[in-house]
VOBABA-108554 format. One line per field, with one value per residue (C-alpha): residue number from 1; residue in one letter; x, y, z. Coordinates in Angstrom, 2 decimals. Layout:
% VOBABA-108554
pos c(NUM_...)
code c(a_...)
c1 c(X_...)
c2 c(Y_...)
c3 c(Z_...)
END
This chain:
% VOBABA-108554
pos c(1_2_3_4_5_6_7_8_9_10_11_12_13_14_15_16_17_18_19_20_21_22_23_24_25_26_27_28_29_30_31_32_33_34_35_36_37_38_39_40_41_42_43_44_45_46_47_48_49_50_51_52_53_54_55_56_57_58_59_60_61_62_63_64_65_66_67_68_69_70_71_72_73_74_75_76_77_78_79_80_81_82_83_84_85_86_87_88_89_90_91_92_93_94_95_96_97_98_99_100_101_102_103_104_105_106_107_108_109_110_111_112_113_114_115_116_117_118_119_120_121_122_123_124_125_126_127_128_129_130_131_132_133_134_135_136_137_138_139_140_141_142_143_144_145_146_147_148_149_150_151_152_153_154_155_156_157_158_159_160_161_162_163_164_165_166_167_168_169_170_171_172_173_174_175_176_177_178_179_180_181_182_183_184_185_186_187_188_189_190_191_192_193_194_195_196_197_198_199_200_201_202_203_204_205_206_207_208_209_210_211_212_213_214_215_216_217_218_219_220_221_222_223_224_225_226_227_228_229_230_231_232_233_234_235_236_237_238_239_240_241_242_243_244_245_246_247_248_249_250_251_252_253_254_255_256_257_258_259_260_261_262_263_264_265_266_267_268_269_270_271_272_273_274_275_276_277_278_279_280_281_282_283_284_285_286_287_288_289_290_291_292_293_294_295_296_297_298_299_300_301_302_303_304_305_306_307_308_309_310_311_312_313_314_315_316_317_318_319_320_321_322_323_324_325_326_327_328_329_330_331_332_333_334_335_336_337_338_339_340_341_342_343_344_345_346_347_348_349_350_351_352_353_354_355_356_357_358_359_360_361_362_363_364_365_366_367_368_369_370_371_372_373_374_375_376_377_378_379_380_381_382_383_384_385_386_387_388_389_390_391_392_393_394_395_396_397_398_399_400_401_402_403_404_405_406_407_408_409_410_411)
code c(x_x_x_x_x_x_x_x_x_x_x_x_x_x_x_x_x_x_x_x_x_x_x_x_x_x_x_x_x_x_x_x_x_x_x_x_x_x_x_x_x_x_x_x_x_x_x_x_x_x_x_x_x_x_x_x_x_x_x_x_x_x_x_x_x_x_x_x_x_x_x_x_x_x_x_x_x_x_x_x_x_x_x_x_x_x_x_x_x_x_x_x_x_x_x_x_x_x_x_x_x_x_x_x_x_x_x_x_x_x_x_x_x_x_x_x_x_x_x_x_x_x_x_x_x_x_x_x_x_x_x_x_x_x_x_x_x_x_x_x_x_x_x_x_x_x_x_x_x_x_x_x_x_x_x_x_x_x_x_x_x_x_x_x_x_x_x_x_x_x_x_x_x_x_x_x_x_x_x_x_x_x_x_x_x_x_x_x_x_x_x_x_x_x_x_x_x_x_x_x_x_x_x_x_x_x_x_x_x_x_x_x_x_x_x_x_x_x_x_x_x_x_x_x_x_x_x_x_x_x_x_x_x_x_x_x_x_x_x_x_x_x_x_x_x_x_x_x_x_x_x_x_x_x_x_x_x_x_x_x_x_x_x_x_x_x_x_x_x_x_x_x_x_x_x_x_x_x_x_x_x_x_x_x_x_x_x_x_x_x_x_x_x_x_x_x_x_x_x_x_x_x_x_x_x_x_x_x_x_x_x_x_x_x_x_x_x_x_x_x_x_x_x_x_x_x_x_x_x_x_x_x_x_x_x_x_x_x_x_x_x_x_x_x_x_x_x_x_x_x_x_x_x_x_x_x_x_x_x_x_x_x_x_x_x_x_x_x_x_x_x_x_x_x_x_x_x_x_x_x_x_x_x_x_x_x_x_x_x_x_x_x_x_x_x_x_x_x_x_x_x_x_x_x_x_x_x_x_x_x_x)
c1 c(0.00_1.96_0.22_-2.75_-5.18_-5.14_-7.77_-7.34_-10.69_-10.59_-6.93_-6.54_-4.61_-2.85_-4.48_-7.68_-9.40_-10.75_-11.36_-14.33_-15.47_-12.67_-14.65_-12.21_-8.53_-6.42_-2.70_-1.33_-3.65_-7.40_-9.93_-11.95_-14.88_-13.62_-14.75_-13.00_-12.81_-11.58_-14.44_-17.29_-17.91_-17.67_-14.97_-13.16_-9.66_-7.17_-4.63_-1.26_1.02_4.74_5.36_4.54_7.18_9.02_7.55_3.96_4.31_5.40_2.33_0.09_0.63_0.75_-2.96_-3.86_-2.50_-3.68_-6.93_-7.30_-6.62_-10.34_-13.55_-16.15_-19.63_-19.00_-15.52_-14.69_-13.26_-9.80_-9.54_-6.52_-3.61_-0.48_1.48_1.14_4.19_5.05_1.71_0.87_-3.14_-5.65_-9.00_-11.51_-15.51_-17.20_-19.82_-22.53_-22.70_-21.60_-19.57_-20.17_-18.57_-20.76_-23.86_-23.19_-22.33_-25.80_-27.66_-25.92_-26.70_-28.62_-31.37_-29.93_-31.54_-29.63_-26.62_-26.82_-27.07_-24.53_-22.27_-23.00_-21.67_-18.81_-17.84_-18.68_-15.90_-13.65_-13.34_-13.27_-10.43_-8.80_-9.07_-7.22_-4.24_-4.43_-5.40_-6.79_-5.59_-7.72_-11.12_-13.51_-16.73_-14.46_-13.15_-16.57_-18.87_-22.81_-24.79_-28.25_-29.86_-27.86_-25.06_-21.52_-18.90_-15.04_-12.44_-8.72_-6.55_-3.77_-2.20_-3.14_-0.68_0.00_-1.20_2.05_4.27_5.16_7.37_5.41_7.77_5.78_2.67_0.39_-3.76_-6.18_-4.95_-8.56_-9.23_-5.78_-5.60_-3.97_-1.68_-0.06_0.37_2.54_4.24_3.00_1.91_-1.63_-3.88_-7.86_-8.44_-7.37_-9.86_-12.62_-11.33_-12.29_-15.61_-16.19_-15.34_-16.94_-20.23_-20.00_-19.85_-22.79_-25.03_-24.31_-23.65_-20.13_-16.75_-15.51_-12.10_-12.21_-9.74_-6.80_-4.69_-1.69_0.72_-1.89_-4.68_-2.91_-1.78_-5.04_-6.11_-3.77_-3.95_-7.86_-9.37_-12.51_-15.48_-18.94_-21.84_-24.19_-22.23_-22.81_-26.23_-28.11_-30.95_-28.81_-29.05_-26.75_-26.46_-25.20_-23.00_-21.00_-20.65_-19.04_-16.89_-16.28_-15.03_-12.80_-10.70_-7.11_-5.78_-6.76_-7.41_-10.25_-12.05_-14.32_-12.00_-13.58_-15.24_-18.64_-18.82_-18.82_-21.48_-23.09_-23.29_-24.31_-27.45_-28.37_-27.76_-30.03_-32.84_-33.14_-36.16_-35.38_-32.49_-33.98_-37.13_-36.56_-32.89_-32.77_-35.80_-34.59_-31.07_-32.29_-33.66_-32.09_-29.70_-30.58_-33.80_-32.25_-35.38_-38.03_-35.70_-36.33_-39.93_-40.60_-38.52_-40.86_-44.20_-42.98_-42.41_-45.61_-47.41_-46.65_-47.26_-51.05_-51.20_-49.55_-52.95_-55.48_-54.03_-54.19_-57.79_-59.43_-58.46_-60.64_-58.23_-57.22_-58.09_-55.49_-57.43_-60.38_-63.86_-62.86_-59.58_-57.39_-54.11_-52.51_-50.18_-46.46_-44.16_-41.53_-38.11_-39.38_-36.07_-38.03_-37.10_-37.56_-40.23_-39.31_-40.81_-37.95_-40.16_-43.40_-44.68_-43.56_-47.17_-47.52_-43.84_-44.46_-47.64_-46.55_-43.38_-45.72_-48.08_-45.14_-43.86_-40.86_-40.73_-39.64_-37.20_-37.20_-35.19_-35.08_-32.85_-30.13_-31.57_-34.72_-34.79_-37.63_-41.13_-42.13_-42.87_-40.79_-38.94_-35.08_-33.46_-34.31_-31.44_-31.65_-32.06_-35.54_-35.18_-32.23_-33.05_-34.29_-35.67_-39.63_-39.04_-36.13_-36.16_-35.83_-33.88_-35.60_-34.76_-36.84_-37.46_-38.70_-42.39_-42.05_-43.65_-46.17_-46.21_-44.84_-46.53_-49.91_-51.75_-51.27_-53.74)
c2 c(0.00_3.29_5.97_6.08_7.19_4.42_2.56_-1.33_-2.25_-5.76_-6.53_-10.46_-10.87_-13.89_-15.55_-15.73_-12.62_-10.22_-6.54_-5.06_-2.00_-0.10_0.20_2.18_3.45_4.55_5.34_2.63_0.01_0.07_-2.43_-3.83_-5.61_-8.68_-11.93_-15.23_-16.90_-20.25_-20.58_-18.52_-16.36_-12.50_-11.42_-8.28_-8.30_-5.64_-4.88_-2.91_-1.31_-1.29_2.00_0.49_0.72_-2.60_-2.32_-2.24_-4.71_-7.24_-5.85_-6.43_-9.77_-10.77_-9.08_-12.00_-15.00_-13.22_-12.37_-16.26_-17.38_-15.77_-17.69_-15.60_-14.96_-11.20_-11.13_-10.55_-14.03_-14.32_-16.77_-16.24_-14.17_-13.50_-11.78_-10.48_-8.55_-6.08_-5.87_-8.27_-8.87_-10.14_-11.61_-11.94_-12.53_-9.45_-7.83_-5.29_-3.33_0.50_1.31_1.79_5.66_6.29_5.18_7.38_10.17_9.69_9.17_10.40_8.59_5.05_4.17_2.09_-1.34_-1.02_-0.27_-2.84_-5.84_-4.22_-4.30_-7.82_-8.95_-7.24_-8.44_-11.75_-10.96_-9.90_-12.60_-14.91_-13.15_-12.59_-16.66_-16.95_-15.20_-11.96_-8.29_-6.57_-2.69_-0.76_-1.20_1.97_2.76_2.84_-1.12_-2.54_-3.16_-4.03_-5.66_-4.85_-7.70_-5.57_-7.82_-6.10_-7.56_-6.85_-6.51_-5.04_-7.10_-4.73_-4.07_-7.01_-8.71_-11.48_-10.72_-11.74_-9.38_-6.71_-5.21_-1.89_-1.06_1.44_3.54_2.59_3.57_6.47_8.67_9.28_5.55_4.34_3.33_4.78_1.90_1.88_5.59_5.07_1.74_-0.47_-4.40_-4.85_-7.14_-8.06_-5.15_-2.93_-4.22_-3.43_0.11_0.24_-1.24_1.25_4.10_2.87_2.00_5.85_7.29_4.99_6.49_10.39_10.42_11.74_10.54_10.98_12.49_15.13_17.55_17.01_13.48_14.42_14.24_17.06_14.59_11.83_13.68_15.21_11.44_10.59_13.95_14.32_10.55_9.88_11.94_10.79_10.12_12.10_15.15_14.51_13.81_13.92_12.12_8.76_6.46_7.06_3.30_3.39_6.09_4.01_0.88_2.90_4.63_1.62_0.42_3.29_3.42_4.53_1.94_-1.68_-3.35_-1.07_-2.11_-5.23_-8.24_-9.24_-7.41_-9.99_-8.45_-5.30_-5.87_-8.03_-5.20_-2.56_-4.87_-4.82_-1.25_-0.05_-2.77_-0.92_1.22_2.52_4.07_5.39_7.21_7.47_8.10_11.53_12.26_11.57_12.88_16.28_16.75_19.47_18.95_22.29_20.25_16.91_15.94_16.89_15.34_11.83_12.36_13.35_10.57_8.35_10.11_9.61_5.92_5.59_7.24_4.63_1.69_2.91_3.77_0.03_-1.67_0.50_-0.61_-4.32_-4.08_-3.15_-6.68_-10.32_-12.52_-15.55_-18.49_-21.74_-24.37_-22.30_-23.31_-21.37_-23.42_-20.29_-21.48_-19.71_-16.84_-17.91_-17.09_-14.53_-16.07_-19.23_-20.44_-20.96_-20.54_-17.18_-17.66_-16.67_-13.22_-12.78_-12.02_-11.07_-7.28_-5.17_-5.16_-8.86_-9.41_-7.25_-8.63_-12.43_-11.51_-9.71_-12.47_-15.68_-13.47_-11.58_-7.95_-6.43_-3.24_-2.28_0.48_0.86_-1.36_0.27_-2.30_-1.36_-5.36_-6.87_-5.36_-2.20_-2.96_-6.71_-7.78_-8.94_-9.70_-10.35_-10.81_-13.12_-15.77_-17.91_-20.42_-19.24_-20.18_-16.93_-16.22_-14.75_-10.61_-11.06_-7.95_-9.19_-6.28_-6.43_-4.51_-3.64_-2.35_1.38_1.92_4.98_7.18_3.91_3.93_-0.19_-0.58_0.12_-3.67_-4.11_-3.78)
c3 c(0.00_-1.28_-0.04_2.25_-0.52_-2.99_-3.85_-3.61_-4.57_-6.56_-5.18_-4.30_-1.08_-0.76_-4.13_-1.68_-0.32_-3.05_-1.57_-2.01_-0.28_2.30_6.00_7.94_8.25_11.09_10.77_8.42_8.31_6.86_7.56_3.86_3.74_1.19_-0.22_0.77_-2.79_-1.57_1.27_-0.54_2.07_3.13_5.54_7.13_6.22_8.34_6.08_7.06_4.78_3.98_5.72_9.17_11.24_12.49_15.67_15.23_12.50_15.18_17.32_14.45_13.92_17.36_17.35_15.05_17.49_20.85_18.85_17.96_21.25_22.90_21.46_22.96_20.83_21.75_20.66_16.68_15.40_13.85_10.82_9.42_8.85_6.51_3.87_0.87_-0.72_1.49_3.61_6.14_7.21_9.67_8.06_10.94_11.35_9.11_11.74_9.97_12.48_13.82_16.36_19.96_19.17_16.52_18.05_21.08_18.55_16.85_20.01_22.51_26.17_25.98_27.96_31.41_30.43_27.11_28.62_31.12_28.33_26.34_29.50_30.42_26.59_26.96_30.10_29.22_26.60_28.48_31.01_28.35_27.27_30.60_31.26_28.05_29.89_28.01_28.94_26.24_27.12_24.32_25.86_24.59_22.30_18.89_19.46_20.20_17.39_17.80_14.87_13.43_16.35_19.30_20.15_20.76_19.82_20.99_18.76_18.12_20.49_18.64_21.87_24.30_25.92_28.38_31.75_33.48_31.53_33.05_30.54_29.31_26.62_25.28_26.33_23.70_23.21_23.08_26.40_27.29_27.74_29.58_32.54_35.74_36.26_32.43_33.12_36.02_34.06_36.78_36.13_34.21_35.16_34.90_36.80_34.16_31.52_34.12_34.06_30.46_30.80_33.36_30.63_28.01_30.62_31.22_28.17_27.54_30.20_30.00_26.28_26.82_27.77_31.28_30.36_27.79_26.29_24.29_24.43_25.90_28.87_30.52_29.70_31.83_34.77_35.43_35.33_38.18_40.13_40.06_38.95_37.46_37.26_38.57_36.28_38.47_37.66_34.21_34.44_38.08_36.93_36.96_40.30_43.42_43.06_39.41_40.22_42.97_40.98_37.98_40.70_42.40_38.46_38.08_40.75_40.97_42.91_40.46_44.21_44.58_41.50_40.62_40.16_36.96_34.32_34.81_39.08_37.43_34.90_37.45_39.82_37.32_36.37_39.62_40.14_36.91_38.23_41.23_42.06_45.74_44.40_41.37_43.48_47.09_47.98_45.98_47.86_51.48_50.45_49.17_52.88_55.35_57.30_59.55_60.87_61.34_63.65_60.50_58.00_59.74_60.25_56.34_55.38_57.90_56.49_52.61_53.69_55.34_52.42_50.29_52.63_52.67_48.89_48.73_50.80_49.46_45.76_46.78_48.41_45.46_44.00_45.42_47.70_45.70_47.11_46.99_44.90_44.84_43.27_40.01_39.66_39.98_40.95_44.12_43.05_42.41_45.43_44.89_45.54_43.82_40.96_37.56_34.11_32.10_29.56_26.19_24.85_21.70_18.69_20.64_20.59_23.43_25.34_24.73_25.93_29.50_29.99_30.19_31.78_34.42_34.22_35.55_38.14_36.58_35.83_32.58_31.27_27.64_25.38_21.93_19.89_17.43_14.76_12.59_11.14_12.93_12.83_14.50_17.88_18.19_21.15_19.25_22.31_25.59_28.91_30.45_27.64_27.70_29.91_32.31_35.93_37.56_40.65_40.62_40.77_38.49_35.72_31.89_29.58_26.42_23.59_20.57_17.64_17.53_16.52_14.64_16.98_18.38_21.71_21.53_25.66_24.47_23.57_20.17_17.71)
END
């Protein structure tokens, strides 16, 4: 590849893989959607050009063995990788998709059950990736891709490296997403993968990154000196809860953090599901502290208000008798294990409704896909039949109705 401009549409690499449309390009290497002659099949081919210099050649095609090494369904497969005349390349899995970075930049924040499932893949990614014995290092919006169903899907191990070496030889990645450790030239570990979830997880909820500015030394010793901002500064409307598990995930200190990057999604799921957090904290918080004596007794009245709201609502409805003369059955107890029923391809209402109806409680957002059907569920977390207990909240995402109103009943 001579220059940076030239068009290799229709080259064959390696006798092989015929490139047909150019997807990206960064630096020296460009990313081409191609067509694997000898297989039949359409691929993404990473190609990187003669005026690479020797040392991120030999990172670029260790990025192809560490890359190979993870098989995760939310990490982008490697198939193969080699030379052809003075560029080498990496042909992996082709995902139609967008980026993580350009959704944001189109959408700006996502709604909290979204982010929670998109969270939960990558971490799910990650760990695979960590048990592999590698650290990925690059983890932000631009390496994650998410296809037209809403699955994300992890990809440039450019710079990962094994978790036991220590030897930072270079500081290498965007500053904005690097963590405090590899700024100091300390070990990496699992830890410092969480870090990056933890970014990326905030820039997914406020709709903007947490460290801004130019990437620079300034950029990295205001990282050190000051740390991480909060989400609630961003946007107040976001849970106290939330806000201390992404805290909690960016840490200075890597001991401080979730050990793996499935506690911290784990923890963030739980966080976003929570509705005391969401209503009544900012309530009893907001109190003042002059009248210390009143604050307790509104917080006891607000409390009490909704414990008589909560038996007048129920005494409107007939007590359900076990093994009645109607045959209703008695209602399911919550904390009972059972498996979640599967809603995938059902409206939105009709989804909710039998969610609601066998004891589990549901969270939808907008999917980024618009393949479907106005209205249809396309994913739903957990998966149908995953052991749940009753009260458990189901993240469904679907597809946009085009101004609909997708929880009215459907026509």
């Amino acid at each position: 590849m001579s220059t940076a401009a030239d068009d290799h549409t229709g080259r064959l690499l390696a006798g092989r893989y015929r490139l047909t449309e150019r997807i990206d390009r960064g630096g020296t290497a460009e990313v081409w959607r191609a067509r694997d002659e000898r297989l039949d099949r359409d691929v993404a081919v990473k190609v990187l050009g003669a005026e690479a210099e020797p040392a991120f050649r030999e990172r670029f095609t260790m990025e192809a063995r560490k890359a190979a090494a993870v098989s995760h369904p939310h990490t982008v497969t490697v198939f193969d990788e080699g030379q052809d005349g003075s560029d080498a390349f990496i042909v992996m899995e082709e995902v139609r998709g967008r980026s993580l970075r350009d959704i944001v930049a189109e959408r700006g924040a996502l709604p909290a059950p979204e982010v929670a499932t998109l969270i939960r893949q990558l971490a799910g990614a990650l760990d695979a990736t960590h048990q592999a014995g590698l650290v990925h290092l690059d983890v932000k919006p631009a390496n994650v891709i998410v296809d037209g169903s809403g699955n994300a899907k992890l990809t440039d191990f450019g710079i990962a490296r094994a978790a036991q070496d220590s030897d930072e030889r270079e500081l290498v990645g965007t500053a904005r997403y690097i963590a405090p450790e590899r700024v100091e030239g300390k070990p990496v570990s699992a830890r410092t993968d969480v870090y990056g979830l933890a970014l990326v997880a905030y820039e997914l909820l406020t709709g903007q990154a947490a460290f801004v500015g130019a990437e620079n030394e300034d950029l990295l010793r205001d990282r050190l000196e000051r740390g991480a901002p909060h989400i609630r500064s961003a946007d107040p409307g976001l849970s106290e809860t939330a806000d201390g598990v992404i805290a909690r995930g960016l840490a200075r200190d890597p001991d401080r953090r979730y050990p793996t990057a499935g506690a911290f999604a784990a923890a963030l799921s739980d966080a976003v599901n929570d509705p005391v957090t969401r209503v009544l904290r900012p309530i009893i918080a907001s109190s003042s502290r002059r009248w210390p004596r009143l604050d307790t007794l509104l917080a006891l009245g607000v409390v009490l208000a909704i414990l008589v709201a909560v038996v007048f609502f129920f005494a409107k409805f007939p007590a359900v008798t076990v093994g009645g003369t109607n045959g209703t059955p008695a209602p399911t107890t919550t904390g009972v294990v059972s498996g979640i029923p599967p809603v995938t391809g059902m409206k939105l209402d009709q989804a909710i409704a039998t969610l609601e109806r066998t004891g589990f409680h549901a969270s939808w957002a907008p999917a980024t896909t618009t393949q479907g059907g106005a209205c249809n569920v396309v994913s739903q977390d957990p998966a149908a039949g995953a052991p749940a207990a009753r009260g458990t909240s189901v993240a469904l995402l679907y597809v946009s109705g085009a101004g609909k109103d997708c929880t009215k009943k459907s026509d």
